[in-house]
C-alpha positions in Angstrom: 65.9 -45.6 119.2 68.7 -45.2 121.7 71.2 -44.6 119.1 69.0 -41.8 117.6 68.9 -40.3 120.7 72.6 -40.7 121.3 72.9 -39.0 117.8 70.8 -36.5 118.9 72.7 -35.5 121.8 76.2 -35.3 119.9 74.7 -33.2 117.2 73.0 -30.9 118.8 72.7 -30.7 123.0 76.8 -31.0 122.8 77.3 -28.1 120.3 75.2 -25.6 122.2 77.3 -26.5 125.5 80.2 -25.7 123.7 78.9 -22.4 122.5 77.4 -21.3 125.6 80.9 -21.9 127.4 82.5 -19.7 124.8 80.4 -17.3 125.5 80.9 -17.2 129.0 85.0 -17.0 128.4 86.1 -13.9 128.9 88.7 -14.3 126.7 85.7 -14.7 123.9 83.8 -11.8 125.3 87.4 -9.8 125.2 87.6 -10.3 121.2 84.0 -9.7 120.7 84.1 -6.5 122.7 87.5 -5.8 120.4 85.3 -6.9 117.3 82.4 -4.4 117.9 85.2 -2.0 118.6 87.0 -1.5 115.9 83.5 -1.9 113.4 81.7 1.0 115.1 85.3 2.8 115.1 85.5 2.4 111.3 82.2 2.9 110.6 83.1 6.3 112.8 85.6 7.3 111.1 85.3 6.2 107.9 88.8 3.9 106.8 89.8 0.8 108.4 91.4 1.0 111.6 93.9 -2.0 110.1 95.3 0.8 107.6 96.2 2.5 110.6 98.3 2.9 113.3 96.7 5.4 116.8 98.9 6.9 119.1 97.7 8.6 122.3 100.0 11.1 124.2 99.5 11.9 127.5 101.3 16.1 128.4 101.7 18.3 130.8 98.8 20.4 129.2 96.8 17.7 128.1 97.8 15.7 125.1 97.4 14.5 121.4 95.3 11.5 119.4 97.5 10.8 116.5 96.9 8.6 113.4 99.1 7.3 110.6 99.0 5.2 107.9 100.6 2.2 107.8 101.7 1.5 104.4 103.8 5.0 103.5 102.5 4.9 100.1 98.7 4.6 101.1 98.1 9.0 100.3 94.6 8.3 99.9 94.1 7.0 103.4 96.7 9.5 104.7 94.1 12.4 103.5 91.0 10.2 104.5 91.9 10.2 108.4 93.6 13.5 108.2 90.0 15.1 107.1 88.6 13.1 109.8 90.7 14.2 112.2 90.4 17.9 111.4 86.9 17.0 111.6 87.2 15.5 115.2 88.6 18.7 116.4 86.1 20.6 115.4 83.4 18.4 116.9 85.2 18.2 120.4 85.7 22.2 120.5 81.8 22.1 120.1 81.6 19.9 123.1 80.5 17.0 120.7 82.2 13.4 121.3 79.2 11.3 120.1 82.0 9.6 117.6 84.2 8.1 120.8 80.6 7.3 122.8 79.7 5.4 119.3 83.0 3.8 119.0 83.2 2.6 122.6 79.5 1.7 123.4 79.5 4.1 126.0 81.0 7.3 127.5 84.6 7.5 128.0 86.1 9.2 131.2 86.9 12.4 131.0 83.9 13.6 128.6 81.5 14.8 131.0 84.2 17.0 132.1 85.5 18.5 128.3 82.4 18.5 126.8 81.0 20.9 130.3 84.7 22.5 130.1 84.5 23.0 126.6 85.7 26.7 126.3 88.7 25.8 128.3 90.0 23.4 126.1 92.1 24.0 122.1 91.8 21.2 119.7 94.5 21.7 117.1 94.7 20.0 113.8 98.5 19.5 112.5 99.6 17.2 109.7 102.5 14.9 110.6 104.1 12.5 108.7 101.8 10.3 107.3 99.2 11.1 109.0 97.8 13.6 111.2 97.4 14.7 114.8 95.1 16.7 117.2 96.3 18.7 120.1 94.5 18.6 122.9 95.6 22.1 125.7 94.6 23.7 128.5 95.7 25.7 131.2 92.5 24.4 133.6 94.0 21.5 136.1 90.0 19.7 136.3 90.3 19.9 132.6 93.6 18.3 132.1 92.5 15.8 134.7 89.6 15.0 132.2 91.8 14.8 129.2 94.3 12.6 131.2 91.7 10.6 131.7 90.1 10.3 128.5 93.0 9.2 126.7 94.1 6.9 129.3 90.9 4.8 128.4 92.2 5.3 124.4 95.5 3.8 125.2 93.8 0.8 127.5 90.9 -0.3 125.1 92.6 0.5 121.7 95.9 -1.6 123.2 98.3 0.6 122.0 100.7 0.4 124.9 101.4 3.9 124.8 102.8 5.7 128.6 99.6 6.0 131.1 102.2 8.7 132.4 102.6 12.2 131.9 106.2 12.7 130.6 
């Protein structure tokens, strides 16, 4: 009987400590955050964010969220995320950001602010090389706050180590 029970308690009680310590690492709770990131981000967008590479640019009025594909070759992911990204402008000069809200679990900074300021702020598509990029200007000084601080929170939770600074 006591070795059943010691059985027991290697199989199954010492398993579930295990798992409830990884869950509490905040390592762990760092990937699965990244995880649920980057599934709702290409469930948002529509290709794989590992086809990818996402630059955001911080200027003096405002800045840019760029996309290119990896692989130089790939021209049917290059016109995938360069119609999403004509896309994306048009949502955001509508005031609409409920793709980064999706993508992030919640409300970045900055989109109270552009989505109330909305008529203060151009959203330009432009192709670049392999890939595309939207242009983010204003003239308004609360709204280039907001778009400072929008893309600051791209750069920090998508990793890229692009400059928090404004050349």
């Amino acid at each position: 009987m006591k070795i059943i029970l010691t059985l027991f308690v290697l199989l199954f009680a010492l398993p579930s400590a295990s798992s409830a310590q990884i869950a509490q690492d905040p390592h762990h709770q760092s990937d699965r955050r990244r995880d649920g990131l980057n599934e709702r981000g290409d469930h948002a967008m529509g290709f794989g964010h590992e086809k990818t590479t996402h630059h955001f640019r911080l200027a003096v009025d405002g800045g840019a969220i760029e996309v290119t594909a990896n692989d130089p070759e790939d021209a049917a992911s290059v016109e995938q995320f360069r119609g999403h990204l004509s896309h994306i402008a048009k949502l955001f000069k509508a005031g609409d950001f409920d793709k980064p809200m999706f993508t992030h679990g919640e409300t970045p900074p900055g989109v109270p602010v552009m989505a109330r300021m909305k008529e203060e702020l151009t959203y330009t598509f432009e192709q670049i090389e392999r890939g595309g990029r939207v242009r983010i200007r204003t003239v308004n000084p609360e709204a280039i706050e907001a778009v400072h601080d929008f893309l600051r929170y791209q750069i920090k939770e998508h990793k890229t180590g692009d400059s928090l600074d404004v050349p």
